[in-house]
C-alpha positions in Angstrom: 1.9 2.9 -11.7 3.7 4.0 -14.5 7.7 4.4 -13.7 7.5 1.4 -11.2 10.1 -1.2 -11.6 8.9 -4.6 -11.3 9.8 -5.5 -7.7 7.5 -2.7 -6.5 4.7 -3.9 -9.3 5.2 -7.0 -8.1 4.7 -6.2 -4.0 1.7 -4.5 -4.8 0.0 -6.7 -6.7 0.6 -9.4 -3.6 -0.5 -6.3 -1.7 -4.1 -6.3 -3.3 -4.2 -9.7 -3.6 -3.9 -10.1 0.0 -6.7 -7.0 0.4 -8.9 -9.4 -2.1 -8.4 -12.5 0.1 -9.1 -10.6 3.2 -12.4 -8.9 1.8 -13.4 -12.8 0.3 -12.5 -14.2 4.2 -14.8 -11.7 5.1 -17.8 -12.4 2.8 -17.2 -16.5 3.7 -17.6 -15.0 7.4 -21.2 -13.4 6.5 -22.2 -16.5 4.6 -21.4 -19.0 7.9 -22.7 -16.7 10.4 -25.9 -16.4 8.4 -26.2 -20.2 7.1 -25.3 -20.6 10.6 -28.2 -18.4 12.1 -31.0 -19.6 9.5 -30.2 -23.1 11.3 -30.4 -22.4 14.5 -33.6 -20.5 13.9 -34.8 -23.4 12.0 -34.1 -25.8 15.0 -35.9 -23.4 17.6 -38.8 -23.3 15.3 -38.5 -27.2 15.4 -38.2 -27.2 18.8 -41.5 -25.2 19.5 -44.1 -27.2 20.5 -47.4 -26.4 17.5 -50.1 -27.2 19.9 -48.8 -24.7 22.3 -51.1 -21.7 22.9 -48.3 -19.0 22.4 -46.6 -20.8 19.5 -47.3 -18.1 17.3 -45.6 -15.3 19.2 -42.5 -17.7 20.1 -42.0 -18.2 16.1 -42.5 -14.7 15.3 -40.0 -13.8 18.0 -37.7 -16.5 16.9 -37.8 -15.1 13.2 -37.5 -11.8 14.4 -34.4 -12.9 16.0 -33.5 -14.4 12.7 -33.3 -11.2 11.3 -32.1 -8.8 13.6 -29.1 -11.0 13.7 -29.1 -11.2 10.1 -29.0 -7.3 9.9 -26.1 -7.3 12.4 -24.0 -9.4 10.8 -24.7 -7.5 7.4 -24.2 -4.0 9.3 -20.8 -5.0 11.0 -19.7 -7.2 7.7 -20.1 -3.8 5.9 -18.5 -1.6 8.4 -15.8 -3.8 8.6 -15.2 -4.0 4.4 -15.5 -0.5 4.5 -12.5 0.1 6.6 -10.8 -2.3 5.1 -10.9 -1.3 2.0 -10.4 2.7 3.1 -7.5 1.4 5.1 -5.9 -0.7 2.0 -6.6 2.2 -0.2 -5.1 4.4 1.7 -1.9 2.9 2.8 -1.4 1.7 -1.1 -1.5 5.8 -2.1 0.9 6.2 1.2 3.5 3.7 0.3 3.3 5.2 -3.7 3.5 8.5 -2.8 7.0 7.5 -0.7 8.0 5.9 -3.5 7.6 8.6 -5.5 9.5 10.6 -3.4 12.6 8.8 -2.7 12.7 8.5 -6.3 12.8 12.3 -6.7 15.3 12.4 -4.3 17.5 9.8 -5.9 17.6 12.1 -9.1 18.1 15.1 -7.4 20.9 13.4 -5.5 22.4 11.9 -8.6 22.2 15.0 -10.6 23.9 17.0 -7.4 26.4 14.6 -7.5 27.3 14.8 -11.5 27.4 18.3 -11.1 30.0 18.2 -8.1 32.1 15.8 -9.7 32.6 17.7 -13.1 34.5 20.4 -11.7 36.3 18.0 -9.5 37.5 15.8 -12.2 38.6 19.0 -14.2 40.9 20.5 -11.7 42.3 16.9 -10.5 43.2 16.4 -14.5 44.8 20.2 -14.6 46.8 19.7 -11.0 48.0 15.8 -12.6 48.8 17.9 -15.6 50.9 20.8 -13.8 52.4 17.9 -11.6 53.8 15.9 -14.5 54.6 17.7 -17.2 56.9 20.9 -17.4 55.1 23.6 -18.8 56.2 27.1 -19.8 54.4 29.9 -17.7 51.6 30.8 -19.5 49.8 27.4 -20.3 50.5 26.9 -16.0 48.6 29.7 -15.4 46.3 28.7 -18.5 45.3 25.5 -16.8 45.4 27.5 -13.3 42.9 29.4 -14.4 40.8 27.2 -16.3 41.2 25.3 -12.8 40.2 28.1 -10.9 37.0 28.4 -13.1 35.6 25.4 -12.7 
């Protein structure tokens, strides 16, 4: 990040701040969903009846319901961070590498532009030069062809 002027330092750092948040939005959304299925597993289990003959499969099942859930909601949370971060690391490198780029081409423009306006400048000074002042013949053609130089 070296060469970045504190605006852009500045809009990056929201940038990955944001990319934090969403990644921490996204870990509160495993920990509710789970909390969340752990309870209603619970209740079910609550809800069986103990004397029943079967009672023992239904709670297996339930738990195993439990945990399938739980390994969906860790397979897609994962999937989902993943992407995220792969998409936020990649557009960060995108943006950078366009700013890098515009800043090359700023340069080059500027130094294109110095070196157009030298020669410019020189023969506007030697035509002001030739306009205002009398000069004998040989500094004219002097400063014409110093002029024509440039």
């Amino acid at each position: 990040m070296a060469g970045q002027s504190l605006k852009t330092k500045s809009i990056f750092f929201v940038y990955w701040i944001l990319v934090l948040y969403v990644l921490a939005a996204l870990i509160w959304w495993y920990i509710a969903l789970s909390r969340q299925n752990e309870q209603l597993a619970q209740m079910k289990i609550e809800d069986l009846n103990q004397l029943a003959a079967n009672y023992s499969s239904q709670q297996k099942e339930i738990l195993q319901l439990k945990e399938n859930k739980t390994a969906q909601y860790l397979g897609e949370g994962s999937i989902f961070c993943l992407l995220i971060i792969a998409g936020a690391i990649f557009l960060y490198r995108a943006v950078n590498k366009q700013l890098k780029e515009s800043r090359r081409q700023e340069g080059f423009f500027m130094a294109i532009t110095h070196e157009l306006k030298t020669p410019i400048a020189v023969a506007q000074l030697n035509l002001e030069t030739l306009q205002k002042h009398q000069l004998d013949e040989e500094k004219k053609n002097k400063l014409l062809d110093n002029t024509l130089q440039e």
